[in-house]
Short mmCIF file of the C-alpha atoms (twelve columns), coordinates in Angstrom:
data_MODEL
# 
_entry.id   MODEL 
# 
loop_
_atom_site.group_PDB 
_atom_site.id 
_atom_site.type_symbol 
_atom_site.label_atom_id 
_atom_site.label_alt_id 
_atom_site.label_comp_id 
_atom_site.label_asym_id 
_atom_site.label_seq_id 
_atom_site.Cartn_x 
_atom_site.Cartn_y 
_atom_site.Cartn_z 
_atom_site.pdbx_PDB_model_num 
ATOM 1   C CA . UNK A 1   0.000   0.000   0.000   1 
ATOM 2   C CA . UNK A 2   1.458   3.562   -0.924  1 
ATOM 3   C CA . UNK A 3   2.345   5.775   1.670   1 
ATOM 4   C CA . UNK A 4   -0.469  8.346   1.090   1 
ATOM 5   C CA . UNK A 5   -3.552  5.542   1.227   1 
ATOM 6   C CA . UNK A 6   -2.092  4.455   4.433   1 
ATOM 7   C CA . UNK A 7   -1.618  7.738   5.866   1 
ATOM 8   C CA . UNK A 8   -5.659  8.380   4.761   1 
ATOM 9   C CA . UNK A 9   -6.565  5.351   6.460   1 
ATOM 10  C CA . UNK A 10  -4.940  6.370   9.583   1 
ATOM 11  C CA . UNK A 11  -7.208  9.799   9.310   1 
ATOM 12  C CA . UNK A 12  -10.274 7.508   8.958   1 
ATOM 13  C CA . UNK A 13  -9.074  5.988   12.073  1 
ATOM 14  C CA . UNK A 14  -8.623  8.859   13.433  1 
ATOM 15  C CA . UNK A 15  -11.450 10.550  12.371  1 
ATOM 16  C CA . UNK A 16  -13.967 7.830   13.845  1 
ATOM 17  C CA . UNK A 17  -12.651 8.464   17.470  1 
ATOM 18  C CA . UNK A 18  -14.617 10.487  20.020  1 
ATOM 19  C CA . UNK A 19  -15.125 11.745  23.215  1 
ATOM 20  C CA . UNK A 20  -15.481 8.227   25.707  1 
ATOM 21  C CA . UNK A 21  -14.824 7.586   28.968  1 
ATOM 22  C CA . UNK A 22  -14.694 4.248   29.998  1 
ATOM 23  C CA . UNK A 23  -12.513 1.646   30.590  1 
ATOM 24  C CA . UNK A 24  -12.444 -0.276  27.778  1 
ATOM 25  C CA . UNK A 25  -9.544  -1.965  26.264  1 
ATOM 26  C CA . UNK A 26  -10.668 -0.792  22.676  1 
ATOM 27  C CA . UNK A 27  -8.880  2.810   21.622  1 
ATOM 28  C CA . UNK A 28  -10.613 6.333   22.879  1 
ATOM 29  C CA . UNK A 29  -9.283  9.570   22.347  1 
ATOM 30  C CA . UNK A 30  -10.493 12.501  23.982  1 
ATOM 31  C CA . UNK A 31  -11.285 15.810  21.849  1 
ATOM 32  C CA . UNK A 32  -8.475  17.797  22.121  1 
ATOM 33  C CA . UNK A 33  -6.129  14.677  21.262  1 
ATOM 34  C CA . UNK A 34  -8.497  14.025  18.692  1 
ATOM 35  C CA . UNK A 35  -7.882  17.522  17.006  1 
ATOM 36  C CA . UNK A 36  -4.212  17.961  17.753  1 
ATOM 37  C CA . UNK A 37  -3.684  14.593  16.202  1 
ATOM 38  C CA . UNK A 38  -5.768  15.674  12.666  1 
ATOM 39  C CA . UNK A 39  -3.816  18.826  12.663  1 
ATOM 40  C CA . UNK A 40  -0.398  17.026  13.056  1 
ATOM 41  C CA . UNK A 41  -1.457  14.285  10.717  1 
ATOM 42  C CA . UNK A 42  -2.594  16.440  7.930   1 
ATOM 43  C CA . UNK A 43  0.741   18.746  8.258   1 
ATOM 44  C CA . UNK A 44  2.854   15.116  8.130   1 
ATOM 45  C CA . UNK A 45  0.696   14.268  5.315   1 
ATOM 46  C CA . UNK A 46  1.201   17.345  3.083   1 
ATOM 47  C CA . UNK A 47  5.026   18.300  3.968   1 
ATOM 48  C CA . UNK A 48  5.891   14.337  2.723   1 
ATOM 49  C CA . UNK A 49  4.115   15.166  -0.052  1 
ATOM 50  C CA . UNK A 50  5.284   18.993  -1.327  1 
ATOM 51  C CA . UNK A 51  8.837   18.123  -0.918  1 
ATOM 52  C CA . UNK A 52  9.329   18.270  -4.697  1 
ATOM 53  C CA . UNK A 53  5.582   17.676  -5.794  1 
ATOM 54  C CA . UNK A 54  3.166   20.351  -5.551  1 
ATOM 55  C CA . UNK A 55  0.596   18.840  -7.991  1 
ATOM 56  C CA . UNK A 56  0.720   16.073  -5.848  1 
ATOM 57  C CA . UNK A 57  0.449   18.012  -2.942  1 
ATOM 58  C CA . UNK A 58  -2.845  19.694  -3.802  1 
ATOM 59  C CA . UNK A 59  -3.941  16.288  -5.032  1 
ATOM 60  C CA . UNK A 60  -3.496  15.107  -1.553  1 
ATOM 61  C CA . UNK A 61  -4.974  17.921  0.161   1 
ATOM 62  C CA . UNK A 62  -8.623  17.285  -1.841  1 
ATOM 63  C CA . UNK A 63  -8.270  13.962  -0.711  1 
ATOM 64  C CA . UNK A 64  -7.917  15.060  3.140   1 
ATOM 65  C CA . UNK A 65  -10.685 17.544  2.599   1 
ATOM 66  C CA . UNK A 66  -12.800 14.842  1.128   1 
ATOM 67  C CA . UNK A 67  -12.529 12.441  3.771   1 
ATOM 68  C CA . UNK A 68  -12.404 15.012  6.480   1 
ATOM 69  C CA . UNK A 69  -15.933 16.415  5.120   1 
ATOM 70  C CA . UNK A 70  -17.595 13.074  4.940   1 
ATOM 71  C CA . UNK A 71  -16.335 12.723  8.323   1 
ATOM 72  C CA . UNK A 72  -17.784 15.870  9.345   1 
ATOM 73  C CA . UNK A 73  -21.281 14.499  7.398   1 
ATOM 74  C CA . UNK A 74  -21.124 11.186  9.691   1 
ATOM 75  C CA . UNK A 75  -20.746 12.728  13.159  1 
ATOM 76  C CA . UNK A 76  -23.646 15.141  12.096  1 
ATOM 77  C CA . UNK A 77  -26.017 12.121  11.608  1 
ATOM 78  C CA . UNK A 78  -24.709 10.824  14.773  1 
ATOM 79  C CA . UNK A 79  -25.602 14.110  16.771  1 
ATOM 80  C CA . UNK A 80  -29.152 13.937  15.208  1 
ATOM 81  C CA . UNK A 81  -29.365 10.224  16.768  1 
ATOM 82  C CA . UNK A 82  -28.188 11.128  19.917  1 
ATOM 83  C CA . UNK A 83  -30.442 14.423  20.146  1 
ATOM 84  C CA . UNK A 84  -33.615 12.773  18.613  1 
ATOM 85  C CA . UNK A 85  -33.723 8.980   20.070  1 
ATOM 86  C CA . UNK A 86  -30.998 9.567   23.077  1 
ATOM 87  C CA . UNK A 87  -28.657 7.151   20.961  1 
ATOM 88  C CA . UNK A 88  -25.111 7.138   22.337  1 
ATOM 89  C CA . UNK A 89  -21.855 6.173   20.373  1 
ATOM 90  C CA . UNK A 90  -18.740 5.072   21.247  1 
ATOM 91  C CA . UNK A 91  -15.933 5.839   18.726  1 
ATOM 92  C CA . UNK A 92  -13.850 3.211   18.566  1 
ATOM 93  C CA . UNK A 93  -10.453 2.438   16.782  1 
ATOM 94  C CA . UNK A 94  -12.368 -0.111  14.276  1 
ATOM 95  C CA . UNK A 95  -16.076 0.462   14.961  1 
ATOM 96  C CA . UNK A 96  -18.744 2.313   15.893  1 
ATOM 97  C CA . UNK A 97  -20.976 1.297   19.188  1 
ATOM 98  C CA . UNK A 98  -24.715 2.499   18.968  1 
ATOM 99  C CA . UNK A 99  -26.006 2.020   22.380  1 
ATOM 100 C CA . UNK A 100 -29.976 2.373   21.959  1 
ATOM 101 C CA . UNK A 101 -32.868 2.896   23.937  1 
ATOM 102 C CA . UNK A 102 -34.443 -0.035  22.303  1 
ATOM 103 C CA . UNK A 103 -35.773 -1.472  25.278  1 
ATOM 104 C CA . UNK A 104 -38.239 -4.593  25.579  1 
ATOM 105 C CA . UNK A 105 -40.731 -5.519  28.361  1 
ATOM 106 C CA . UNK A 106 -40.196 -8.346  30.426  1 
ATOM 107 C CA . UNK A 107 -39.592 -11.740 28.976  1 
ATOM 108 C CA . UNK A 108 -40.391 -10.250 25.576  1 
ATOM 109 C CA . UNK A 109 -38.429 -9.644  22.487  1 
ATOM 110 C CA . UNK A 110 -40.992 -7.602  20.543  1 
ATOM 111 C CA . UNK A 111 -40.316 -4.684  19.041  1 
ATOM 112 C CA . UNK A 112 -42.691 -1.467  19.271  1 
ATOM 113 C CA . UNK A 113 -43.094 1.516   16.840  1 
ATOM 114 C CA . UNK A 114 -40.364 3.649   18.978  1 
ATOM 115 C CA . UNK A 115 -37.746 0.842   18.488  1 
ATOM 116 C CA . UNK A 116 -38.308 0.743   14.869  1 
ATOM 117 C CA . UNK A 117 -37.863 3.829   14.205  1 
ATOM 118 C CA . UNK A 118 -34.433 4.167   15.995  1 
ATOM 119 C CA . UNK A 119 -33.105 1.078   14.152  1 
ATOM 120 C CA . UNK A 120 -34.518 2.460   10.908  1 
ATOM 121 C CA . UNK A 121 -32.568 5.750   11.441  1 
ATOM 122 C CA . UNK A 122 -29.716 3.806   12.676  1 
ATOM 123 C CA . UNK A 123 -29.810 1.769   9.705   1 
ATOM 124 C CA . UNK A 124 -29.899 4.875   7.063   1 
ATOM 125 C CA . UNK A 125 -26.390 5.809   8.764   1 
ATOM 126 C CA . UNK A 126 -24.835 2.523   8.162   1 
ATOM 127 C CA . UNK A 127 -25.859 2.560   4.191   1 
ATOM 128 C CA . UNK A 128 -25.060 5.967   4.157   1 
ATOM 129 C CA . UNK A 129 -21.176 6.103   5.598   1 
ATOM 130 C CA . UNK A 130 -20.536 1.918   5.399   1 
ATOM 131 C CA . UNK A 131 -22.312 0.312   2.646   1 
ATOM 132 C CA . UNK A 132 -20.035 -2.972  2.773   1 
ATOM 133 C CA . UNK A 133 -19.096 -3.234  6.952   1 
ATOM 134 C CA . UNK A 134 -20.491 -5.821  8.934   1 
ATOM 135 C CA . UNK A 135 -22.958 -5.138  11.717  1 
ATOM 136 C CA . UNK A 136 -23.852 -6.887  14.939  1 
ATOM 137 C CA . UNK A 137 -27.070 -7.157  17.244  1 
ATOM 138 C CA . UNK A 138 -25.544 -7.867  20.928  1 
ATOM 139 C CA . UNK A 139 -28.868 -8.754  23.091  1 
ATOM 140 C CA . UNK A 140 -29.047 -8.151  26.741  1 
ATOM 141 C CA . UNK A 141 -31.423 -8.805  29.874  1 
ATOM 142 C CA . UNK A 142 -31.679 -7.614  33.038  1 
ATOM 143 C CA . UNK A 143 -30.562 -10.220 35.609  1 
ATOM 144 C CA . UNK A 144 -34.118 -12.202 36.554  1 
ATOM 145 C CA . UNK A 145 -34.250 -15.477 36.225  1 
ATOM 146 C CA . UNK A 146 -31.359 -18.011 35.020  1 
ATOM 147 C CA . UNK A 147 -28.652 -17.255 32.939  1 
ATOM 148 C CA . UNK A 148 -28.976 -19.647 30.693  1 
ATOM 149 C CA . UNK A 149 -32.658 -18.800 30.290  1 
ATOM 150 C CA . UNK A 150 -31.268 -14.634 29.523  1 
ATOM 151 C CA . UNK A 151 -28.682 -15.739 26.868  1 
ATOM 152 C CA . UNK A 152 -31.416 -17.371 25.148  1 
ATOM 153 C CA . UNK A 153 -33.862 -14.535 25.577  1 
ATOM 154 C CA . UNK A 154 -30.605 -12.303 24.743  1 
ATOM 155 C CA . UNK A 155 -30.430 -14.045 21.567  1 
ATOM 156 C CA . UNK A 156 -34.182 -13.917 20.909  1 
ATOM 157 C CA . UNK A 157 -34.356 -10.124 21.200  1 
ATOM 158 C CA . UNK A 158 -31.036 -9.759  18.890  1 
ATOM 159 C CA . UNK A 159 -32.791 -11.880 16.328  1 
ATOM 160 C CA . UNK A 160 -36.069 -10.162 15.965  1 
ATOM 161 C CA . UNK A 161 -33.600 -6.697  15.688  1 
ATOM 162 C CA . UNK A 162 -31.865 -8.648  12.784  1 
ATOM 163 C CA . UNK A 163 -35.160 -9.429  11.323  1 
ATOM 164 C CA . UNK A 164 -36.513 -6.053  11.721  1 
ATOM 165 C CA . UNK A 165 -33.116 -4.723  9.344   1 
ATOM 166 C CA . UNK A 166 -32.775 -7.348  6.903   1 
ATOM 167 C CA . UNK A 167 -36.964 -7.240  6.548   1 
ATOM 168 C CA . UNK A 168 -37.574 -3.423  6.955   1 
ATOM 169 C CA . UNK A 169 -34.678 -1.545  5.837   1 
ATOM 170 C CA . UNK A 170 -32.595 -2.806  2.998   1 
ATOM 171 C CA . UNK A 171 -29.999 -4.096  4.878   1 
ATOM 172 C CA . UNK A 172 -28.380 -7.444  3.593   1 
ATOM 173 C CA . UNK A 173 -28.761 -10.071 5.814   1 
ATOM 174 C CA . UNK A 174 -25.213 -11.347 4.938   1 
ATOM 175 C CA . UNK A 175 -24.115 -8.093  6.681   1 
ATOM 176 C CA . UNK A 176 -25.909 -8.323  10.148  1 
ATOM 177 C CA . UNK A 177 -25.248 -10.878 12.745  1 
ATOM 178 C CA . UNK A 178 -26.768 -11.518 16.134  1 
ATOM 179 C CA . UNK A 179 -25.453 -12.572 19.545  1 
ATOM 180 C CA . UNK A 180 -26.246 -12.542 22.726  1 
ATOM 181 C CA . UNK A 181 -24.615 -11.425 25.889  1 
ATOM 182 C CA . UNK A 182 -27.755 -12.240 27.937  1 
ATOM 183 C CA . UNK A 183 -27.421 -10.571 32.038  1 
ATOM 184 C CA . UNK A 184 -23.352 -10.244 31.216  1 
ATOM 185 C CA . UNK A 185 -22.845 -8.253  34.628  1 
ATOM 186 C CA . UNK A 186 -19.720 -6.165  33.335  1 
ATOM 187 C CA . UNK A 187 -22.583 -5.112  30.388  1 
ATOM 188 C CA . UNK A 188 -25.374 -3.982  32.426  1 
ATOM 189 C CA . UNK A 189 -25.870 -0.375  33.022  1 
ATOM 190 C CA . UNK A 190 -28.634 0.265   35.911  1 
ATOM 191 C CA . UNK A 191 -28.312 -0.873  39.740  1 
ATOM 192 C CA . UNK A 192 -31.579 -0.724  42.178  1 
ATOM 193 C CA . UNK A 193 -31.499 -2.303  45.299  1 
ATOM 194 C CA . UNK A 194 -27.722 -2.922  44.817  1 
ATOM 195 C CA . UNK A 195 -28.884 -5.779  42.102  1 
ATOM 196 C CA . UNK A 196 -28.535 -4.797  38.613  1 
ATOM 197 C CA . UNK A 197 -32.119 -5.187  37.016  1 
ATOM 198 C CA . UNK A 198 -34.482 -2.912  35.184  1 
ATOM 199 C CA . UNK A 199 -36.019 -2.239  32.039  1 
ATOM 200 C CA . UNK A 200 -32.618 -0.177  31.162  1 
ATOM 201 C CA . UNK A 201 -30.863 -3.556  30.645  1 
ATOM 202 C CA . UNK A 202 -33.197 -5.605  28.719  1 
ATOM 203 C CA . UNK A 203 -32.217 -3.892  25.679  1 
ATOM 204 C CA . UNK A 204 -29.826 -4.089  22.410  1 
ATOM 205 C CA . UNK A 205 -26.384 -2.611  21.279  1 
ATOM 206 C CA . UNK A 206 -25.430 -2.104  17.543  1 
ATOM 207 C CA . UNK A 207 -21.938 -2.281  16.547  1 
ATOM 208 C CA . UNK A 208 -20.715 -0.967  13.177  1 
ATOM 209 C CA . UNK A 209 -17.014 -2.801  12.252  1 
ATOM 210 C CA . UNK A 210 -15.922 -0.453  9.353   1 
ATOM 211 C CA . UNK A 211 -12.209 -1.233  9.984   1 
ATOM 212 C CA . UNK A 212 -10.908 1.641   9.544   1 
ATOM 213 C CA . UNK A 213 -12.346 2.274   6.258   1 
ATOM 214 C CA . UNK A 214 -12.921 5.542   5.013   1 
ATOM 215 C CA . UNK A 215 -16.889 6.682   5.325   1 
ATOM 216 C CA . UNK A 216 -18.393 6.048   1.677   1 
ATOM 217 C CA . UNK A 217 -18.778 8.943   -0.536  1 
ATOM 218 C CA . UNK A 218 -15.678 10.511  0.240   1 
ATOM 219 C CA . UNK A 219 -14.143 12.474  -2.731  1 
ATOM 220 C CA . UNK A 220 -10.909 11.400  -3.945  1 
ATOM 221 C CA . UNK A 221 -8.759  13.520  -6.859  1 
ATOM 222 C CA . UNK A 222 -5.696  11.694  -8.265  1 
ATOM 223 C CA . UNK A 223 -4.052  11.914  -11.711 1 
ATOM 224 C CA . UNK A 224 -7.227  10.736  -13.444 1 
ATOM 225 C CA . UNK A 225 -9.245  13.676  -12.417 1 
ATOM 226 C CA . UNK A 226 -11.992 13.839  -9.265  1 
ATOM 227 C CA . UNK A 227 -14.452 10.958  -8.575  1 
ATOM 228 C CA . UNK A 228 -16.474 9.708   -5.679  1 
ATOM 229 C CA . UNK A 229 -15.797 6.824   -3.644  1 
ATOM 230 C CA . UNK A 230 -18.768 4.908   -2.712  1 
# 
């Protein structure tokens, strides 16, 4: 791979990080080290690149503007999630986390109109920015009853959410997989009574695995002349 693709894959990467707190082992970077590292990586980028070249060097510099503006495009649609259906996303070094407020009733795995409408927005983003990346459904439950019975209801509520995407929205079912993590304690997120239960839990997380690819739609100029990637 030439030095310039991998340098705009490391933008990607870079560009897909956010503003997380947690202890994760996956990669977070906070905002400022977010924007000190595009600055520094775009002035690598060009200075490699005008040392002898300026053609290339403005070629180059569309490309960064390209993917920095489909970038900017992406994290709009996320803010519109988070504002209009209290989404929240982790950035991650190879993915994107969509933790929803789909939320299911007790022992149930049905879906209701609110649900469907997040995953249908949800969905537009991932055929919008990552046409070919592979998705997955994790299913959770709150921690009543056994845990074998939860992974299995886990799974069951993961599976209609599959359904609901490959059915509803135009999303290949080749792309979208579904597993369960059931009442995974160190993946709950409510405590009452010092147990962790509630409706908060029985719920799903949606996990785009682009990695590292650049967000479809990008524009690209090289030698040939200016075309869209996508």
């Amino acid at each position: 791979m030439k030095a310039t693709d991998k340098a705009l894959k490391s933008l990607a990467i870079l560009g897909t990080l956010g503003i997380v707190v947690g202890t994760s082992a996956c990669a977070h970077v906070g905002r400022e080290e977010y924007e000190s590292g595009m600055a520094s990586l775009r002035e690598d980028m060009t200075r490699q690149m005008t040392e002898g070249d300026d053609a290339v060097a403005n070629r180059l510099g569309a490309r960064i503007d390209g993917v920095e503006g489909r970038m900017a495009q992406l994290e709009q649609d996320i803010q519109k999630l988070e504002n209009e259906f209290g989404v929240t996303v982790e950035r991650l070094e190879t993915a994107l986390r969509f933790n929803t407020p789909v939320h299911f009733g007790f022992d149930d795995a049905n879906l209701d109109a609110e649900a469907q409408a997040i995953l249908s927005r949800f969905s537009e983003v991932a055929q919008e920015y990552y046409p070919e990346a592979r998705i997955t459904v994790e299913g959770f439950t709150d921690p009543s009853g056994p845990a074998e019975y939860n992974k299995v209801l886990g799974q069951r509520r993961a599976n209609a959410v599959k359904t609901y995407l490959t059915s509803n929205t135009g999303l290949a079912a080749d792309r979208v997989k579904a597993v369960s993590y059931g009442e995974d304690t160190s993946r709950l997120v409510t405590t009452q009574g010092g147990k962790l239960v509630g409706r908060e839990n029985r719920r799903v997380v949606l996990v785009i695995d682009h990695n590292g690819q650049i967000p479809a739609g990008a524009t690209i100029a090289g030698a040939e002349g200016t075309r869209t990637k996508g």
